[in-house]
N, C-alpha and C positions, 0 to 999 in steps of 0.2 A: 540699470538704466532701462527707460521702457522702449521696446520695442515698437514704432508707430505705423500699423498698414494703414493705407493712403487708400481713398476712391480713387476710380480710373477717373472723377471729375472733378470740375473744382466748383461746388452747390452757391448759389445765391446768398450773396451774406447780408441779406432784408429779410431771411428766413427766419422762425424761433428755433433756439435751440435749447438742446434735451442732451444732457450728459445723463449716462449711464454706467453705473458701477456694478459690476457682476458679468462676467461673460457665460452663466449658467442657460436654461432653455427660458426660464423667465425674462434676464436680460438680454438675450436674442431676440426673444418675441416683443417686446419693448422696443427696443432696439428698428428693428425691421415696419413695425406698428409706426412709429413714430415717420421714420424716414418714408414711407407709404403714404402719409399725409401730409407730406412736403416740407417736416421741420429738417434743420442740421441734428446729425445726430454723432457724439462720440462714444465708444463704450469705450471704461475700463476693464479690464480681467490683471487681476493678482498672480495668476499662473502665465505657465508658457504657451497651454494651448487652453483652446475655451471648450463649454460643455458641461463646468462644475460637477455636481452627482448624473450627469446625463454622458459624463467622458466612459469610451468604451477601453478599456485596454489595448496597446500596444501587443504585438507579436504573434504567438500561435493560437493562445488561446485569450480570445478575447470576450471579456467577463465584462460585465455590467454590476455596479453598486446596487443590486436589489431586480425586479423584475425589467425584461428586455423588452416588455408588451406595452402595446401602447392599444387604449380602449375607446372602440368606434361608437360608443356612444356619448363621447364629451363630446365638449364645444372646439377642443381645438383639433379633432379628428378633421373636420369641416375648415377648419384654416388651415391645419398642413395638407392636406388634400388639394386644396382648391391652389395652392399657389406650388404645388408637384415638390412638396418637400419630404412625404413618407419615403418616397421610390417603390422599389418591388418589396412585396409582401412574403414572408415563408408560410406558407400555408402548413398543418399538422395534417399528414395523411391520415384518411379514414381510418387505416386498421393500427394507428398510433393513437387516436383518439380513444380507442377502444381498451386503453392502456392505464387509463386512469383509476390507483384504487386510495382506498380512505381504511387509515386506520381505526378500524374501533372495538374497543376492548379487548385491543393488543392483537387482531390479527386482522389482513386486508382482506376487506369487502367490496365487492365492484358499485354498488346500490349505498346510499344514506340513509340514515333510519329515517324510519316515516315521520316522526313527529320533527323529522327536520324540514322534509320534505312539504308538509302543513305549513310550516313557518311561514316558508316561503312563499306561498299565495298567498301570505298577506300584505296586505300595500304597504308603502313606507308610511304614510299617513296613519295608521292607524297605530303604527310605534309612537308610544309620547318621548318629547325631550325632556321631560326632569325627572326622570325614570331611567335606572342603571336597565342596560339590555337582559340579562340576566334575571333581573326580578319579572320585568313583564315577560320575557318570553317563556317563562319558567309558568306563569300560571296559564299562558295558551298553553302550552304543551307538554310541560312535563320541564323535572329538572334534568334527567339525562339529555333530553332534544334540547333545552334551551344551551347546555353544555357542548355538544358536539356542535350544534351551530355558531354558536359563538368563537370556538377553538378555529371551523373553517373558515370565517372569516377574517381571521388573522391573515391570509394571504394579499388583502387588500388592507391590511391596519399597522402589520407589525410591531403587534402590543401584546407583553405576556398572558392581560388578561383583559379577553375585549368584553366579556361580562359586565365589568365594572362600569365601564364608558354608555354614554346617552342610547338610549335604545333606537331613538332615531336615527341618529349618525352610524350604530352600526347594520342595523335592518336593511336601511340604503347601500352599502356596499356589500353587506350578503348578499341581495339580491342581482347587484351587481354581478359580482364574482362568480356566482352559480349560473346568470343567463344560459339559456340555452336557445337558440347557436354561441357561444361564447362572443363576448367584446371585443375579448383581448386578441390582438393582432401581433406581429412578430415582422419590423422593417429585417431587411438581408440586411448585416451588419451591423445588428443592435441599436442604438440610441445614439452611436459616437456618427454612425452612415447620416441620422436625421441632422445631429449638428452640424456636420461638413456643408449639408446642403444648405441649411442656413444659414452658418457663415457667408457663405457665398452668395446667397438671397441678399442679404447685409451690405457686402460687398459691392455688387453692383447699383442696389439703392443708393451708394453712396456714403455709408455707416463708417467713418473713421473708427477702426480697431486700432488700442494700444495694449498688446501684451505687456507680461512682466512688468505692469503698473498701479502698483497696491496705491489705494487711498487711504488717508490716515486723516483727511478732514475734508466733508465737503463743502462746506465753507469756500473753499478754494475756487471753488463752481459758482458759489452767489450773484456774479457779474454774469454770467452765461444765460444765467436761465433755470428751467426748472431740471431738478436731478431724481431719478430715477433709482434707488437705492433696493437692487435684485441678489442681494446675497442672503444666506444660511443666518435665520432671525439669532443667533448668537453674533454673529461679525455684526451684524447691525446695529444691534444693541451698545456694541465697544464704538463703533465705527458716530453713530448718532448722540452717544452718551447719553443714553436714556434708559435708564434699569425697568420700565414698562415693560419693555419689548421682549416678554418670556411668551410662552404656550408650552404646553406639555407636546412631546413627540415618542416614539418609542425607543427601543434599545433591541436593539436584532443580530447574532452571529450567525455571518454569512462564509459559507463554507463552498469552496469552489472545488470540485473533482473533474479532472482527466480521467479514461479507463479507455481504456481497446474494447473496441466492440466488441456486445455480443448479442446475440439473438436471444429473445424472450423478455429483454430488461424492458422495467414501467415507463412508461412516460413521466408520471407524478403520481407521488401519493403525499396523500394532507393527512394530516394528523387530527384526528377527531377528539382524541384522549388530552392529546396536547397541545397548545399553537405548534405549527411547524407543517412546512409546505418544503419538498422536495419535487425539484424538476430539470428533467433534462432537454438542455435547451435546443442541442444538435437536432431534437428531432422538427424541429421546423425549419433549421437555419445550420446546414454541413459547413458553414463558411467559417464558423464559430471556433473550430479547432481543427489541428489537423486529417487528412482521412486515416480512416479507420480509427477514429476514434473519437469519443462521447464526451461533450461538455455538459456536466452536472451541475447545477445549485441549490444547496440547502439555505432556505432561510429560517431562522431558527428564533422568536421572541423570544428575549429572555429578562427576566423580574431584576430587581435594584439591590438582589444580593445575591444572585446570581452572576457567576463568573464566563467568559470567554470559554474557558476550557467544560465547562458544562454546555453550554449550547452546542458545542463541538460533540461532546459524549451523545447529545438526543441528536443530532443530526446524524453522526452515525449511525444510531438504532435505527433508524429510518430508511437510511442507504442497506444495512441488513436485510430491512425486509423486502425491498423492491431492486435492488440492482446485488442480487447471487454470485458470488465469491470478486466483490467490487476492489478488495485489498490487493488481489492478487494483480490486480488487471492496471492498477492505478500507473502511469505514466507523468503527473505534475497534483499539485494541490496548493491551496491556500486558504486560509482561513483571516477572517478579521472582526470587528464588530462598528456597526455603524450604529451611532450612539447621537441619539437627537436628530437625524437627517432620512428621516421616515414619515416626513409630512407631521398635519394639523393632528391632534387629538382630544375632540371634546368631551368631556365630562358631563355625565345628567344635570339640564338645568345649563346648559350652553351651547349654543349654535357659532357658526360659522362668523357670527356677526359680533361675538363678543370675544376676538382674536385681536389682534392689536390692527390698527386701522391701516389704512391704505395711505390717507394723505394724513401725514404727520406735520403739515404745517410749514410755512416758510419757503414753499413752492420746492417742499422734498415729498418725496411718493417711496413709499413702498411694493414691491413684490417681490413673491417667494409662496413656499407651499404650507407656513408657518402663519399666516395675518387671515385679513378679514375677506373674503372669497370664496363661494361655495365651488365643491367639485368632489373629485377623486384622487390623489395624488397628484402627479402632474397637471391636472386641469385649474389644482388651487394657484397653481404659478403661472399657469396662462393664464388667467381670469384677473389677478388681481396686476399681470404685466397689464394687458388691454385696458383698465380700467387709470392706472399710475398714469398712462400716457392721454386716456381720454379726460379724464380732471387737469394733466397739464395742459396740453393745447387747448381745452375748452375756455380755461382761463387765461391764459393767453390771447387768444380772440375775444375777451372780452363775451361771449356765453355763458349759456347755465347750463353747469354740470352737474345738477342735481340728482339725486336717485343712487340707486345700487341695483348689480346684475341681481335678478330671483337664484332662485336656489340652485335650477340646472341650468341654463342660458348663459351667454357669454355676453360681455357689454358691448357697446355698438362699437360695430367696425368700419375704423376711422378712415378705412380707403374711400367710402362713398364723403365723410364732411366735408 
């Protein structure tokens, strides 16, 4: 039976409403989006608590599904900011900074090779989309540089082989993921801290939550109003019975280590040789496990005939070479693989805009990190929440909701309509 939390009010029922299915960070933003511009809003979630891949683990060591960082150069950096939903920040002390090395050709280097280094002065503009990264980047610079850059940006793709994929789409988050001062920020308490707050943001707007309330038709919602459809573009797909609804995403063994401190361990090393990005996350955030001791995460791409227990094998070599006699020290672990739940991936000769659409017709919308919405990860599910709710209410009031957000921007925010 569903579990229904109630607003502390009882909203104007001359409002539109907006049912929402997903309690993930897309149907939050939705969600909160919506009730900001004055409609009734319900969210559904299928689980007990909300948060979807944005849920941080229970207990001592609390682990996040994939990176814990959230990147101050998207569009929704500037909407959890602006309404106090990041909280406190874990800064990476200077001399952990200092920590970062890169495998190449099998042993750590603090420095990238130069022709990776080349790469990266160049704009994302001048990467084509219907050109695999690998080819183009391969005649600027060289096939080794175009290899090790590609391998490093697996930490923002989670793709065994980001070569293959659009040279645009991945030159753009290369260059991302390389910034310097870094993007990536670190909330105290991982991503599960952000959706508490938002829940609660929810809450008070007045956003009727009903846990433990799977949908099985939205149909059911047709009299309500328009509905909001923010889950994992697989549930979608069953949920809206519409076989469209594919994109490619990666396939990633994520390997979680406890260890007892110790003095000298890396912060992260990326694998230049290979996709694979090892880091440990305590160093910005002690709340993550207990004291005295180091929460590790391997994320490990790995290809469509490659097994769980391989990824686990390269994740180790990895921890070899950056956390020194790491076996001995171990205190918990876990391993799993998260399989299609690592965002959009497009192919040469595809943008963000030939993803499956956002409104699907019949006054259902789309969002999730899987459709039609430029960004970064998480920004594809903010972008395309903000956009599901600005084409519903706009038609709703009888507006034109014409257009689509550009490539880096976020669609209008519908606190001021």
């Amino acid at each position: 039976m569903a579990r229904a939390t109630r607003a502390p009010h009882s909203p104007d029922r001359s409002q539109a409403h907006i049912t929402v299915v997903g309690g993930g960070f897309a149907g939050l933003t939705a969600a909160i989006t919506a009730a900001e511009a004055g409609a009734r809003v319900t969210l559904h979630e299928a689980h007990h608590t909300l948060g979807g891949r944005a849920r941080t683990a229970e207990g001592e060591y609390k682990t996040n599904e994939g990176p814990h960082a959230l990147y101050s150069g998207g569009p929704h950096w500037t909407w959890l900011k602006q309404r106090g939903l990041i909280g406190d920040l874990a800064p990476i002390p200077p001399i952990e900074g200092t920590r970062l090395r890169l495998r190449h050709h099998g042993a750590l280097r603090r420095t990238p090779p130069f022709a990776m280094l080349k790469l990266l002065r160049r704009s994302p503009e001048q990467a084509p989309v219907d050109v695999d990264f690998a080819t183009w980047a391969g005649a600027q610079v060289g096939e080794e540089g175009a290899r090790a850059a590609a391998h490093y940006s697996a930490v923002a793709l989670f793709h065994h082989d980001p070569g293959s994929l659009s040279a645009r789409f991945v030159h753009t988050r290369l260059r991302r993921a390389a910034k310097f001062p870094p993007e990536a920020h670190y909330p105290v308490g991982g991503w599960g801290a952000v959706v508490d707050r938002m829940a609660g943001l929810a809450w008070n707007l007045g956003v009727r939550v009903e846990t433990l309330a799977r949908v099985d038709d939205v149909g059911e919602f047709a009299d309500r109003g328009p509905v909001v459809v923010a889950t994992s573009l697989d549930a979608a797909r069953r949920l809206l019975k519409d076989e469209s609804l594919r994109w490619e995403s990666g396939r990633t063994t994520l390997v979680d280590v406890a260890v007892r401190s110790r003095r000298g361990d890396l912060f992260a090393v990326s694998d230049l040789d290979e996709t694979g990005w090892v880091e440990r996350f305590t160093t910005q955030d002690r709340t993550l496990a207990p004291a005295g001791e180091q929460l590790i995460q391997a994320q490990i791409p790995i290809g469509p005939k490659e097994s769980k227990a391989d990824g686990v094998a390269r994740a180790e070599d990895l921890l070899d070479l950056g956390f020194r006699d790491w076996r001995e020290r171990v205190t918990w672990r876990r391993a799993s693989v998260a399989n299609g739940r690592t965002g959009a991936l497009d192919r040469p000769g595809t943008t963000w805009r030939d993803r499956p659409t956002v409104d699907r017709g019949g006054d259902v919308y789309l969002a999730g990190d899987q459709v039609a919405a430029p960004g970064l990860l998480s920004e594809v599910s903010f972008n395309s929440a903000i956009e599901s709710v600005t084409l519903a209410l706009t038609r709703r009031r009888g507006l034109s909701g014409g257009g689509r957000p550009s490539d880096e921007t976020p669609w209008v925010d519908l606190k001021s309509a």
